[in-house]
LONUDO-136132 format. One record per residue: x, y, z of N, C-alpha, C in turn. Coordinates in steps of 0.05 Angstrom, whole numbers, plus 5000, padded with zeros to 4 digits. Layout:
N
XYZXYZXYZ...
This chain:
242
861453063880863853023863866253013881867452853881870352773901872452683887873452983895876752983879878552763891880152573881882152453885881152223906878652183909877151993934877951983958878152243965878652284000876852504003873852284005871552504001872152534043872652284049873152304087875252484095877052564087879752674091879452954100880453074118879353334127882853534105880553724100882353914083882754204093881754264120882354424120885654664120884854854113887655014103888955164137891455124140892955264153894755504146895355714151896855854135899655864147901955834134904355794140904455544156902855274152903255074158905954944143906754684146908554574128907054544088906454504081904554544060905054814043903755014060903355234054906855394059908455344073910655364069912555234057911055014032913354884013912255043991910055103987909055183960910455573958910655613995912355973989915255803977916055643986918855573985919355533944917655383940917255323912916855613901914855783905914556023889916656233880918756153905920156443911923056183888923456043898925055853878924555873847922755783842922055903806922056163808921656333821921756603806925156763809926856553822929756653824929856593798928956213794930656063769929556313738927456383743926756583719927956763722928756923743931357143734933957013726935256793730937356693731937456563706935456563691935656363665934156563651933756873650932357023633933756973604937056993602937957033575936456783564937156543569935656213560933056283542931656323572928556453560927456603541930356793536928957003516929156883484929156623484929856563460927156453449926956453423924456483415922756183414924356003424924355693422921355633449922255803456920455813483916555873481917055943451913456083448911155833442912755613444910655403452910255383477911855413493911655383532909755583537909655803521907756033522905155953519905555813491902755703492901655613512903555293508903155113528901355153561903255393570901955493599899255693598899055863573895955913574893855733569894155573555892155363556892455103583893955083601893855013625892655193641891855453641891355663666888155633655887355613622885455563611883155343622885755123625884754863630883954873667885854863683884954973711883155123715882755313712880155523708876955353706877055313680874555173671874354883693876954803703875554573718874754623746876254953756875054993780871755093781871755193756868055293754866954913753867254833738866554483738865854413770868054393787868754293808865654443830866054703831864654923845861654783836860954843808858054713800856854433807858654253803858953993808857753943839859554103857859654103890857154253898855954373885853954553892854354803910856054973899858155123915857455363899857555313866857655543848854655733854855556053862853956183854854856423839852356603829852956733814853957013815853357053853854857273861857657273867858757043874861256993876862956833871861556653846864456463830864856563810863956743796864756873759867656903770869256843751871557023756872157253753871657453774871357673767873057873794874157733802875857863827878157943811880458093819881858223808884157963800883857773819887257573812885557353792882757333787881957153764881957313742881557663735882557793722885257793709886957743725889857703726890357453712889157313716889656963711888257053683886157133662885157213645887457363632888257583642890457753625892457613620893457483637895657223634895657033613892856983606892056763574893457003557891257173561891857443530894557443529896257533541898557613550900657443537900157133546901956963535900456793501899256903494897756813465898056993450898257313459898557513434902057733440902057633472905157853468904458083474901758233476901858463477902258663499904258893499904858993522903759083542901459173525899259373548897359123571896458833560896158563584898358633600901458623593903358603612903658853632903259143623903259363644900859273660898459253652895559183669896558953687897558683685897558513689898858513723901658673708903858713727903958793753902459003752900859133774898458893800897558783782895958603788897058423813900158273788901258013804902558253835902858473828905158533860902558623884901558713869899458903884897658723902896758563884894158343889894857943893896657873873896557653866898957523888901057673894903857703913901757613942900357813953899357853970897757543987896157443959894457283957896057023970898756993966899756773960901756733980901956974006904156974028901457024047898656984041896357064058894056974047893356724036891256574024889356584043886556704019884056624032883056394027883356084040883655904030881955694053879855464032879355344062880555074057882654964034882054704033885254684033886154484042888854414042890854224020892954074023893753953998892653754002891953553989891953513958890853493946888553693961885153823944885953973935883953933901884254123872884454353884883554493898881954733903885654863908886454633931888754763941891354903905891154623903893154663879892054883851888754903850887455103828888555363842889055453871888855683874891055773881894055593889896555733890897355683860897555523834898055473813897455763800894055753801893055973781895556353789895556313821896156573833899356573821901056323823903056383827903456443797901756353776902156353748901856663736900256823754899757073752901657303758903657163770906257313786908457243769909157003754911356883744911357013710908356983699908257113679909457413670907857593684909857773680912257923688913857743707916457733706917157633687915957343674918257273652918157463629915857633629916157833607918057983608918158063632919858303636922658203636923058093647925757923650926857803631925157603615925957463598925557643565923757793566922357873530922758153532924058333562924758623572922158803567919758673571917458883571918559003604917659273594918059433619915059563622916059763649913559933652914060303649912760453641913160653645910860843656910661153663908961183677905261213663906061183643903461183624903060843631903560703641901960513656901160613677900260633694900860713719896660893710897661083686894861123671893360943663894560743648893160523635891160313651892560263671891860063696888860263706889160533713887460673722885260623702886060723685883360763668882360483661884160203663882259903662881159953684881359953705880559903731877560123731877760203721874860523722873560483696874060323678872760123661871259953670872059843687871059513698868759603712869659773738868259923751865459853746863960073735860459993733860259783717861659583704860759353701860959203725862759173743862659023770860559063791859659343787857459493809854559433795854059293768851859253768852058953763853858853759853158523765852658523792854158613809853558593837851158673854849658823839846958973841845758723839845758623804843858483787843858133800846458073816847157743819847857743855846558013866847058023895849657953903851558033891854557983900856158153914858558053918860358293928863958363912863558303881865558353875867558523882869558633878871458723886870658853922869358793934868158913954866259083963864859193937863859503917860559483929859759293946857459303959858159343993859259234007860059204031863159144041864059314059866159194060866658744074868758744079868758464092867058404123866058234122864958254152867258164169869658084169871458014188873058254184874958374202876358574208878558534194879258814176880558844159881659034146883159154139884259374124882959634116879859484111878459644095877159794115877359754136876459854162877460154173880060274165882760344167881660684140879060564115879060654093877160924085875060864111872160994120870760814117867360934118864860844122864460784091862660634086861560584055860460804054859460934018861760904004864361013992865561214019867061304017869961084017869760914024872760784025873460673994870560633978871960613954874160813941873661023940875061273930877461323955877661193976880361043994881860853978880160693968881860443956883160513929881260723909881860833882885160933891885061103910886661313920890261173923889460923937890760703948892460613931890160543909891660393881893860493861893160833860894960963844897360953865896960983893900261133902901560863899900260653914901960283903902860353874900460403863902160253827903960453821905060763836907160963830909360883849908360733866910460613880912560413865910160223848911759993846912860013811911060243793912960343777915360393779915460593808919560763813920460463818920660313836920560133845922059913813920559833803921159713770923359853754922360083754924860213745927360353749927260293776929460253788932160043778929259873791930459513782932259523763930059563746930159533713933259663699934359923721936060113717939560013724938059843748939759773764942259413745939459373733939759073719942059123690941259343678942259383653944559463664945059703676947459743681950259503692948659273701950459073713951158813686948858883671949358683644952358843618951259083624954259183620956159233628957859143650959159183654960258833674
């Protein structure tokens, strides 16, 4: 299957090439214009765009599983979406189709922690103007923009009973991730092996102690980036008044 008929065309990915530094340039640009146009946004005129963009993240999704199967790429230990930023991209449908706050605390955490990361440090092999390139900064950056516009635009906030909430999804998921990964020889969230290239997780201990490193990891980030929010959050209102 050959996207766009440059089955010859070499795609490989550079990071902070020209490319990959229009799409930071673009990311960090929409997410000013969404603070800068929050009042606009918060108007209720906007809950078709809501739509609108979950059923685009809908539509990308289903064509990258297409694409993967098609290419003979898809397997079953590691294309489900089931990494934490296709999670993200999942909460992001819910999120923008029902409004509900508790997708947006789970979510939120997601885009800074995980989806931010992804997208100033792509694990990426294919370059522009392969789907793959545009399925995987689109989906990420959609995962980051969303709940800022909540917050920004519709004033969902966070408080520290997220911070719980997130914990307890995440230790939910948990033994469902550890036995698909058993059952489909995978390595979801990492929860079988760490990476074989040198990495962070190295820094965490020996298996399987670095999981309960990474558990450890996740709360002080997401108490980080709670104070952090509400700070913000503190800092914002006070300047709208006055």
């Amino acid at each position: 299957m050959d996207w766009f008929g440059l089955s010859n065309q070499s795609f490989d990915f550079d990071m902070f090439s020209r490319n990959h530094l229009i799409i930071l340039g673009i990311f960090i640009l929409i997410t000013f214009l969404i603070f800068l146009n929050r009042k606009k946004l918060s108007d209720d005129k906007w809950r078709r765009a809501e739509i609108g963009a979950a059923f685009s993240l809908i539509l990308i999704e289903v064509t990258n599983q297409v694409w993967m199967y098609g290419n003979g790429v898809w397997k079953l230990g590691r294309s489900m979406p089931l990494e934490l930023c296709n999670i993200g991209l999942i909460l992001s449908v819910v999120l923008l189709l029902t409004r509900k706050k508790v997708m947006f605390e789970i979510l939120f955490f997601i885009a800074i922690l995980g989806a931010t990361q992804a997208i100033v440090t792509p694990a990426l092999k294919y370059d522009f103007p392969h789907f793959r390139f545009i399925h995987f900064f689109y989906a990420h950056m959609m995962v980051v923009w969303v709940p800022f516009y909540f917050s920004w635009a519709k004033g969902y906030s966070l408080t520290f009973k997220s911070v719980i909430k997130l914990t307890v999804f995440i230790n939910l998921l948990l033994p469902a991730i550890l036995f698909i990964n058993k059952q489909a020889d995978g390595n979801y969230w990492f929860l079988r092996h760490k990476p074989k290239s040198t990495s962070f997780f190295d820094l965490l201990g020996p298996y399987p102690w670095y999981i309960l490193s990474l558990e450890g990891l996740l709360i002080v980030l997401s108490l980080v980036v709670w104070l952090i929010s509400r700070k913000w959050n503190r800092s914002v209102e006070r300047r709208s008044f006055t």
